[in-house]
C-alpha positions in Angstrom: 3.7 5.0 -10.6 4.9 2.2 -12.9 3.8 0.1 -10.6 0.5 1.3 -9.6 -0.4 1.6 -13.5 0.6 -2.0 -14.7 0.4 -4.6 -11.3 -2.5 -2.9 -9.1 -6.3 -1.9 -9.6 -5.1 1.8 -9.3 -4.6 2.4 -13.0 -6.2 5.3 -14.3 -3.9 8.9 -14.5 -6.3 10.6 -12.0 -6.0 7.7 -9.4 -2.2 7.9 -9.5 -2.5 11.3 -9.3 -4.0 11.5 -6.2 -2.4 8.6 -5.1 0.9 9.8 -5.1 -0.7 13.4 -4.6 0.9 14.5 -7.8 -0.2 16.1 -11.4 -2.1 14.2 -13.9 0.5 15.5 -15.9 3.0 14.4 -13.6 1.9 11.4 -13.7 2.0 11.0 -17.7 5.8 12.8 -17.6 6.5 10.5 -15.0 5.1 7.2 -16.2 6.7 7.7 -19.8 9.9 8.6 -18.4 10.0 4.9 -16.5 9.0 2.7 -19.7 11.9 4.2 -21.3 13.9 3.5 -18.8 12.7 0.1 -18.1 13.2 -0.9 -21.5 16.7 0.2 -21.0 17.3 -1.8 -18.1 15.6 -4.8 -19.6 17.6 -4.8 -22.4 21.2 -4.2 -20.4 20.2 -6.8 -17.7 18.9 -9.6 -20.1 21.8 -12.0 -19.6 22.1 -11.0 -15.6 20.3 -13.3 -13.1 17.4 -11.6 -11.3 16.0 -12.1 -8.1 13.0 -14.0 -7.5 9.9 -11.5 -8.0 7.5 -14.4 -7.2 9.3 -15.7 -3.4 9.4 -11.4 -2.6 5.7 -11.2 -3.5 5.0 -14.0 -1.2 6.9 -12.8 1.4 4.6 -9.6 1.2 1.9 -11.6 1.1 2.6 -13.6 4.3 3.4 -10.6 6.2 0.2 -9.0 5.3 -1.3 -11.9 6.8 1.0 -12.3 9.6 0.2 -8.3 10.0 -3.8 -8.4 9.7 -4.0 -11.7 11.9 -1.7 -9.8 14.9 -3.9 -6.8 14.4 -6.8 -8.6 14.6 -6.0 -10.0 18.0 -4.2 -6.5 19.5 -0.9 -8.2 19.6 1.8 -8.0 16.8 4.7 -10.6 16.4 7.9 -9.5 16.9 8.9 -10.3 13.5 6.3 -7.7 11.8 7.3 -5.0 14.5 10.7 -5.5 13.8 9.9 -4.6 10.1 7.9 -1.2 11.3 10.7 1.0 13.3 9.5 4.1 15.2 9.9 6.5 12.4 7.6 4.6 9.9 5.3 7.4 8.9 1.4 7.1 7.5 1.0 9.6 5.0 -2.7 9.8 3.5 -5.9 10.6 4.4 -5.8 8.6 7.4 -3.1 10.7 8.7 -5.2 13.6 10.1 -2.8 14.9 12.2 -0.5 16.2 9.2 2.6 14.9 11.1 5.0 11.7 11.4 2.6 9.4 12.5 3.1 5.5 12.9 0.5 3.4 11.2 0.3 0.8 14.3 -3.1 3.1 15.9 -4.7 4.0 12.7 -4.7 0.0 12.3 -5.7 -0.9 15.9 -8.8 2.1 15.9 -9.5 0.5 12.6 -9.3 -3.2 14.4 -11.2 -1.8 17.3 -14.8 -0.6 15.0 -14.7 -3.9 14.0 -13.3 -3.5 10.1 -11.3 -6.6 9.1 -9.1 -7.2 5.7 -8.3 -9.4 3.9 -5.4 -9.4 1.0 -6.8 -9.6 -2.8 -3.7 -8.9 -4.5 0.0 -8.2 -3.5 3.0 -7.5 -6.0 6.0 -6.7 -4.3 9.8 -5.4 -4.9 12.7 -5.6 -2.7 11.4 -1.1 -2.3 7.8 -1.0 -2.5 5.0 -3.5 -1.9 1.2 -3.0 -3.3 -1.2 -4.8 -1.0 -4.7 -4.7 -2.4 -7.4 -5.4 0.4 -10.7 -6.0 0.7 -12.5 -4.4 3.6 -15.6 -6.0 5.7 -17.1 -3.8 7.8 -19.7 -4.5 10.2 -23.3 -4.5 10.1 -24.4 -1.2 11.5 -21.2 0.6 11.5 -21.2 4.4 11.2 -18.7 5.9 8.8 -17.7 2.5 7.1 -14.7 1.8 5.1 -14.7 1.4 1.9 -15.0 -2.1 0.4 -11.6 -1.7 -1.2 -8.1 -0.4 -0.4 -4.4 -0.8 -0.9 -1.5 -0.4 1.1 1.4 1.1 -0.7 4.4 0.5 1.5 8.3 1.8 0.8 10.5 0.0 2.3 14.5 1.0 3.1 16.6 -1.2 3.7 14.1 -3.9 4.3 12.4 -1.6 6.9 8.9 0.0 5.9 9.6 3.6 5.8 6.4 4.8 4.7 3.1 3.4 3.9 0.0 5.4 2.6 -3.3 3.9 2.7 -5.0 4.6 -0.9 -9.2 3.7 -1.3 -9.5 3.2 -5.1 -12.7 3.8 -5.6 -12.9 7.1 -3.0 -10.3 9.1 -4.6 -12.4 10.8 -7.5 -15.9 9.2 -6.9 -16.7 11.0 -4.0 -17.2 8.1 -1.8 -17.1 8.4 1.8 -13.1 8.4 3.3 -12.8 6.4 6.5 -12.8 8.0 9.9 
């Protein structure tokens, strides 16, 4: 939620909220529970060396790319496949079948009306990557996708474990959700 509120577009408490399908007042609990803790952290790790946040974010980045491009033309590298095991689950509205379901067909029926994206924004963690994308949909498409998204993926053990698809601008406007 930290994340979400300071490093992507999804900022206000409602948009969290039904982000993360949580409480506004979750949210709030939640997101003043972590700035105390961060400034814990900060201040016990000050003299510790950190990993490089920038070379992680552009790792991100590059697979998104690597990701979009493989999608684009119906064939995934290796590499990127490797990084998505079976049990990868799509939670979200594009998860209409309620269950564990892999993100690889939502992408390729996505692909497949024509929809591309393109990464606006990525901030990144060695456990959760934000991926903000635009969307370009087709002239005459039904149904379209909204002009704006974000992937927010959680990663395990360098594996992405889950990844829900979030459309910033759908969640309490009442835009149209994709099909």
């Amino acid at each position: 939620m930290l994340t979400l509120r300071n490093f992507s577009g999804i900022t206000s408490y409602q948009e969290i909220a039904e982000a993360c399908e949580v409480p506004v007042g979750t949210v709030r609990s939640r997101l003043n529970q972590a700035r105390a803790k961060m400034a814990k952290v900060l201040l016990s790790t000050r003299t510790q060396g950190h990993e490089d946040a920038a070379a992680i974010t552009e790792g991100s980045r590059q697979e998104a790319e690597v990701t979009l491009d493989g999608a684009m033309r119906g064939q995934l590298p290796g590499k990127i496949v490797e990084l998505w095991p079976a049990e990868t689950e799509l939670v979200g509205v594009l998860n209409k079948e309620g269950g564990r379901v892999h993100p690889f067909p939502a992408m390729r029926g996505t692909r497949t009306k024509g929809v591309t994206e393109h990464p606006r924004h990525v901030v990144a963690s060695r456990d959760i990557a934000i991926r903000e994308m635009e969307a370009v949909n087709p002239a005459g498409i039904s149904n379209p996708c909204p002009p704006s998204l974000a992937w927010l993926m959680f990663r395990q053990d360098g594996w992405v474990r889950k990844l829900r698809v979030v459309f910033p601008g759908a969640l309490s406007g009442g835009a149209q959700q994709p099909s």
